[in-house]
C-alpha positions as CSV (number, residue, x, y, z in Angstrom):
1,X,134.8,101.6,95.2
2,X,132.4,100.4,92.8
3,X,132.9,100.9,88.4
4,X,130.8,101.7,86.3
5,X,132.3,100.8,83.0
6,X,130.6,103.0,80.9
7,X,129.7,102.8,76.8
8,X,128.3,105.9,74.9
9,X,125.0,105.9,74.2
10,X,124.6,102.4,76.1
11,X,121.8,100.9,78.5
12,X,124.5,101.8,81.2
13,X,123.4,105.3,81.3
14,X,120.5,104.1,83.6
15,X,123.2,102.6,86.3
16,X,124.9,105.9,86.2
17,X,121.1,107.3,87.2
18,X,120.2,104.8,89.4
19,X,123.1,105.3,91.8
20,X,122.9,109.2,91.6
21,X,119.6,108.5,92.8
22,X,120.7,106.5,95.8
23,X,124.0,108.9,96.3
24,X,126.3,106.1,96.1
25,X,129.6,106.9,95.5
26,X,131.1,105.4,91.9
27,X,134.0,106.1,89.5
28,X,133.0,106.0,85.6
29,X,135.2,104.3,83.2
30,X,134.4,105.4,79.7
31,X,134.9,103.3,76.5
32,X,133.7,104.5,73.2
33,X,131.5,103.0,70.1
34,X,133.7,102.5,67.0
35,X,132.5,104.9,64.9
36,X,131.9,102.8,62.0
37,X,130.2,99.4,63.5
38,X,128.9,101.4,66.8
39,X,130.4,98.0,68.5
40,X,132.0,98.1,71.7
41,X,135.5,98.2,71.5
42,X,137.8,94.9,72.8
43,X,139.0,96.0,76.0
44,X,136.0,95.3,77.5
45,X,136.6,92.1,77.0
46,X,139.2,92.1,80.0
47,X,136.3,92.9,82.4
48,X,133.8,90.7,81.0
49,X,133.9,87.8,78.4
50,X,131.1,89.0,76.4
51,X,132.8,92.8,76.2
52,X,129.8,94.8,76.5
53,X,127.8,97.2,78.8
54,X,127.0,97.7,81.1
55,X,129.4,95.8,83.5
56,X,129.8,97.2,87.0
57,X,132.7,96.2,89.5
58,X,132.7,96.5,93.3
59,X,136.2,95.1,94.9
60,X,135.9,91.5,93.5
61,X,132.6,91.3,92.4
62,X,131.4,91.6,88.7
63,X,128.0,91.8,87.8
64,X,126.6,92.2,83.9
65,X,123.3,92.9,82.1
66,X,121.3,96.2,83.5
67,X,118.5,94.3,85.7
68,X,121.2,92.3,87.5
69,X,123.2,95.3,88.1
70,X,119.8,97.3,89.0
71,X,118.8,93.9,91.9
72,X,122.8,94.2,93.0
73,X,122.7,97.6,93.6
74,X,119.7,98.3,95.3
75,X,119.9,94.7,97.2
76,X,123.3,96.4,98.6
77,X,123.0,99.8,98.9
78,X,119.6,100.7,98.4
79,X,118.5,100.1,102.0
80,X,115.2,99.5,101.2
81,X,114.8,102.7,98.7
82,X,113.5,102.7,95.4
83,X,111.6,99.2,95.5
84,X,108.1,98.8,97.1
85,X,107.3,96.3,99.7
86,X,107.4,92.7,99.6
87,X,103.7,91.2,98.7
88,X,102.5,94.1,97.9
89,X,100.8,94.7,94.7
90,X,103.0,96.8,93.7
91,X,106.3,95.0,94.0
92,X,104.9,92.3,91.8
93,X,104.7,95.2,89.2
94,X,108.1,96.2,89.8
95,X,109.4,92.6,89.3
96,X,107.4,92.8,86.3
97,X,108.5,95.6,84.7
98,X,112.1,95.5,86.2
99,X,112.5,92.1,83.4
100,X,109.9,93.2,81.0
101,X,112.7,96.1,80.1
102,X,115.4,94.3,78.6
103,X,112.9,91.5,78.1
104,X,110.0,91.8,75.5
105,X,110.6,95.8,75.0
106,X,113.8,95.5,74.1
107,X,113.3,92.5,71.1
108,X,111.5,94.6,68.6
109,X,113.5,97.9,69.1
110,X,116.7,95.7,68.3
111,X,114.8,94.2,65.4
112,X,114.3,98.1,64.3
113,X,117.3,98.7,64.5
114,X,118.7,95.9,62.8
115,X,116.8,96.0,60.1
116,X,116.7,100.0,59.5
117,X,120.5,99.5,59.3
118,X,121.0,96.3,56.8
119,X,120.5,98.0,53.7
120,X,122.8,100.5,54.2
121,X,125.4,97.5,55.2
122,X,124.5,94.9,52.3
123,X,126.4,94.6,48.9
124,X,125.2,97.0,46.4
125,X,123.8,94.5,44.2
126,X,121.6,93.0,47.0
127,X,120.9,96.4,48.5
128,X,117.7,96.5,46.0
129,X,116.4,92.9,47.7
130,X,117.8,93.8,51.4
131,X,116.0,96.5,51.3
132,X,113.0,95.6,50.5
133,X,113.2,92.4,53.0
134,X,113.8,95.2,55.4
135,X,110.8,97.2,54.9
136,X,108.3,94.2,54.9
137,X,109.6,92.8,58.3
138,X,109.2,96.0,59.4
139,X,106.2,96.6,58.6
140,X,104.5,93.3,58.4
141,X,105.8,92.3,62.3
142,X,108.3,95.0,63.9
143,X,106.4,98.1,63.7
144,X,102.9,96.0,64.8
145,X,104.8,94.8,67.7
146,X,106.4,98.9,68.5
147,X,103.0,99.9,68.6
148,X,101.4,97.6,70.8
149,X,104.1,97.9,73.4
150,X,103.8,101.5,72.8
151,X,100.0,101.0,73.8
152,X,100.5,98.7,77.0
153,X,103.2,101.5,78.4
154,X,100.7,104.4,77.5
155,X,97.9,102.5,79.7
156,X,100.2,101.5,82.3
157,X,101.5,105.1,82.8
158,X,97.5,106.1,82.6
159,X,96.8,104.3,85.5
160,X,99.7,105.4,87.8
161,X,102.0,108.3,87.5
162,X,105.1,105.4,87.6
163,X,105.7,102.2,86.3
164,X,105.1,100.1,89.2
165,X,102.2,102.8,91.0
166,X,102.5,106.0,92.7
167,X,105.8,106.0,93.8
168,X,109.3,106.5,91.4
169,X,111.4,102.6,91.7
170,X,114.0,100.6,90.3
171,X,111.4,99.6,87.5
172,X,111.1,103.2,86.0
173,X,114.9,103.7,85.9
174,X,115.0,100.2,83.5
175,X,112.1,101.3,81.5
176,X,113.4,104.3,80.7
177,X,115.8,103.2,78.0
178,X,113.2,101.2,76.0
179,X,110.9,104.2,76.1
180,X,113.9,106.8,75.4
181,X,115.1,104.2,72.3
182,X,111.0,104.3,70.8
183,X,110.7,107.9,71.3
184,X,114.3,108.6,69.0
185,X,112.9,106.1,66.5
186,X,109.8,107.4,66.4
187,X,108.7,111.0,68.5
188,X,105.2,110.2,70.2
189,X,102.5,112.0,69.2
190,X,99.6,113.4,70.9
191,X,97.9,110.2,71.6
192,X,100.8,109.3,73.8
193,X,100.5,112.3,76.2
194,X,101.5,109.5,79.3
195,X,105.0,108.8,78.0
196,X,105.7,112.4,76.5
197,X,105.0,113.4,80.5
198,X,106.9,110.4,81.6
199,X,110.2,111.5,79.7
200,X,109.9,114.9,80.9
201,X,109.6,113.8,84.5
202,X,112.8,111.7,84.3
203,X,114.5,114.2,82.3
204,X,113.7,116.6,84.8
205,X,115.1,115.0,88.1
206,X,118.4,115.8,89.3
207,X,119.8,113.1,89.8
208,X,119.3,112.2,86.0
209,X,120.7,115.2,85.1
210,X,123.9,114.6,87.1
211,X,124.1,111.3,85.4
212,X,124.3,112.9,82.1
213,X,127.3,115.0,83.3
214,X,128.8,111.6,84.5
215,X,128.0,110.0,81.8
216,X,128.6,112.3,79.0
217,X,126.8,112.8,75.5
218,X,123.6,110.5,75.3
219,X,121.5,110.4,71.7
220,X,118.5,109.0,74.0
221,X,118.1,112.2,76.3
């Protein structure tokens, strides 16, 4: 049967979603952030060599990184479900935004992260100069960057109720983290009314929901 090996509050909640959506049977094994680096702890190493998730395993077969694991899945057991037609336009926006996920939306929120967290992490006598490194980075290219992916999602979502047109795919499952990541960072306000409706219809669907009872407690929900 096929593993999810599953981290708290990881990027692996979406293949936990993805196969509720498709009703493919899994087993969950759980691993937990340490509670002071929020690193994933060493046994993951035993499953893959870079010890993070999300890793899946199906009898022999080991497949890493979320968009891999998204193409494995549906390629396997999706039977056609969940991804739009070859040469249609719309399949070339799904390949888009199935990459663009842990692609280019996923550099500046690390950077946000990274450097909301260094001064907290640097020696108190460098805190002071950490700090304010931190804040200009932030401001002079991070936050620039958060707000104009912010901007190309909005009018994406303002021309078609999903990521890759009309009809729910593979591409909104990956681009759910990114958004889910922004909005904790930073709640959208009311010029975002696209992706406020676009969490609530994800939040809303079933299958998401019995992911999260999978899955357990997830910050991004």
């Amino acid at each position: 049967m096929l593993t999810v090996h599953h981290l708290n509050n990881s990027r692996s909640q979406r293949v936990l979603w993805l196969l509720e959506e498709l009703g493919v049977p899994y087993e969950v094994k759980h691993y937990q952030r340490d509670a002071k680096t929020m690193l994933a702890p060493p046994e993951l190493r035993a499953v893959h060599p870079l010890g993070k998730s999300p890793v899946i395993t199906d009898g022999d077969i080991t497949v890493a990184e979320t968009g891999a694991i998204v193409e494995y899945i549906l390629e396997r057991y999706g039977n056609g479900r969940l991804v739009p037609a070859a040469g249609t336009p719309q399949k070339l926006a799904y390949t888009h935004w199935l990459h663009f996920a842990e692609g280019s939306a996923m550099s500046p929120l690390l950077m946000k992260l990274v450097f909301g967290v260094l001064p907290d992490r640097a020696p108190k006598l460098l805190k002071p100069i950490v700090k304010g490194i931190s804040a200009k980075a932030q401001a002079g290219f991070v936050d620039p960057q958060l707000k104009a992916h912010q901007a190309y999602w909005e009018d994406t979502l303002s021309k078609s109720e999903w990521f890759a047109g009309p009809e729910f795919s593979g591409a909104d499952v990956m681009m759910s983290f990114p958004i889910e990541a922004a909005a904790s960072r930073a709640p959208f306000g009311d010029d975002k009314p696209k992706l406020k409706a676009f969490l609530a219809r994800i939040h809303a669907r079933p299958a998401y929901k019995k992911a999260l009872e999978r899955g357990g407690p997830y910050a991004y929900a």
